[in-house]
C-alpha positions as a LaTeX table, in Angstrom:
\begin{tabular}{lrrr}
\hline
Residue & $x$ (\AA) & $y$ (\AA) & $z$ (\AA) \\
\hline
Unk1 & $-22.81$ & 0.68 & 9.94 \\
Unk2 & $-20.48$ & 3.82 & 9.53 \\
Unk3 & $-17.37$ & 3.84 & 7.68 \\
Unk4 & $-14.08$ & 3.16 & 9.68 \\
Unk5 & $-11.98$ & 5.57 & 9.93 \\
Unk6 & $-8.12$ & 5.93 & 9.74 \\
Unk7 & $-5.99$ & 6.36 & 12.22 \\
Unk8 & $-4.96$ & 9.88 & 11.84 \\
Unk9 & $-1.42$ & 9.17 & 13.66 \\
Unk10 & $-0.97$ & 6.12 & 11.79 \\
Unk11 & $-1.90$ & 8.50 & 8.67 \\
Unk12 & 1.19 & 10.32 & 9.28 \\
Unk13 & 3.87 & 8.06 & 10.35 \\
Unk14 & 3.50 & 5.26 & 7.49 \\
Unk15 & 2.82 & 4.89 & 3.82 \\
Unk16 & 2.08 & 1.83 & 1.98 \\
Unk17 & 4.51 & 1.03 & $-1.21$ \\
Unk18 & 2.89 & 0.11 & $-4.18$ \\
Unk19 & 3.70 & $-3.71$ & $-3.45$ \\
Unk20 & 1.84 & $-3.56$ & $-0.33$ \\
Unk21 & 4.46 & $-3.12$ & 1.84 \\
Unk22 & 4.85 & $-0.62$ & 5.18 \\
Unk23 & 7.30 & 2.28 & 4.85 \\
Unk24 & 8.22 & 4.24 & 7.69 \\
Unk25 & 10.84 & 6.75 & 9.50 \\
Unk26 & 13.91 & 5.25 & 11.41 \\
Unk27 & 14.14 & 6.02 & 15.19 \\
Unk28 & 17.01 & 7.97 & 16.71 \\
Unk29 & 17.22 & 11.25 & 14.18 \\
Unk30 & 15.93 & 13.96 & 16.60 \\
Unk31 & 18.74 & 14.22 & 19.15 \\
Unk32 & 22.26 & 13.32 & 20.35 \\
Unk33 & 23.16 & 13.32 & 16.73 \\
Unk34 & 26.83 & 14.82 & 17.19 \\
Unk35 & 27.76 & 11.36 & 18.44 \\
Unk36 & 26.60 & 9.36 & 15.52 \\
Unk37 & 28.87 & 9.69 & 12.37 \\
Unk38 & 27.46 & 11.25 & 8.88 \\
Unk39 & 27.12 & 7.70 & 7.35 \\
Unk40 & 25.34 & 6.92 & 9.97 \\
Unk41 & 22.48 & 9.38 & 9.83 \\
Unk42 & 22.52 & 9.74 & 6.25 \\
Unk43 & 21.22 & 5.82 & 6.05 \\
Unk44 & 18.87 & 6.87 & 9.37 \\
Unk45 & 17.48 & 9.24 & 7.43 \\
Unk46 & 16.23 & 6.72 & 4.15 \\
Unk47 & 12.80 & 5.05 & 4.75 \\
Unk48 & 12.74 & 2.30 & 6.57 \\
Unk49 & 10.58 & $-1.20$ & 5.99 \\
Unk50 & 8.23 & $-1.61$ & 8.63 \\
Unk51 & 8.65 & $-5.43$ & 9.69 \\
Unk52 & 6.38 & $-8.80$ & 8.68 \\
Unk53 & 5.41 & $-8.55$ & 12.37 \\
Unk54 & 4.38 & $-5.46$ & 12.89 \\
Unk55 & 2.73 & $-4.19$ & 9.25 \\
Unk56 & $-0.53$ & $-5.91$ & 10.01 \\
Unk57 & $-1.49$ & $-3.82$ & 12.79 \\
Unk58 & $-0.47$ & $-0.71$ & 10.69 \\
Unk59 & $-2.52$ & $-1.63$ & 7.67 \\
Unk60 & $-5.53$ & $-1.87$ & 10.54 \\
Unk61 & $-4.54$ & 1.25 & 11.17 \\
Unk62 & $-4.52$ & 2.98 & 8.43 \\
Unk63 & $-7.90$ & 1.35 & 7.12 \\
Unk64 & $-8.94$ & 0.75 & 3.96 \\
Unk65 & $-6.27$ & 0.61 & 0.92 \\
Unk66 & $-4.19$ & 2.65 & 3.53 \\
Unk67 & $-3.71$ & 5.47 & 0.87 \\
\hline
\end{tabular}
């Protein structure tokens, strides 16, 4: 059987932390921005924790160890 490979989006988009856990980017940083206030974007702009729900299908994603 071949290998499986990654998901080259997924690849991208997330990381895994070194507890296992699914980091990603926040939505709502690319536009309209003048509206939001500096405190705002500044915590927009931190990694965000991918939720319980939603990291399994990543980790598929992203195959093996997900590194």
């Amino acid at each position: 059987m071949p290998k499986m490979k990654s998901h080259s989006g997924a690849k991208k988009r997330f990381k895994l932390t070194g507890t296992g856990k699914v980091r990603g980017h926040h939505a709502f940083t690319s536009h309209i921005l003048e509206k939001k206030s500096a405190k705002h974007k500044r915590a927009l702009g931190r990694p965000a924790a991918i939720s319980n729900d939603d990291a399994p299908r990543v980790k598929k994603l992203l195959g093996g160890n997900g590194r």
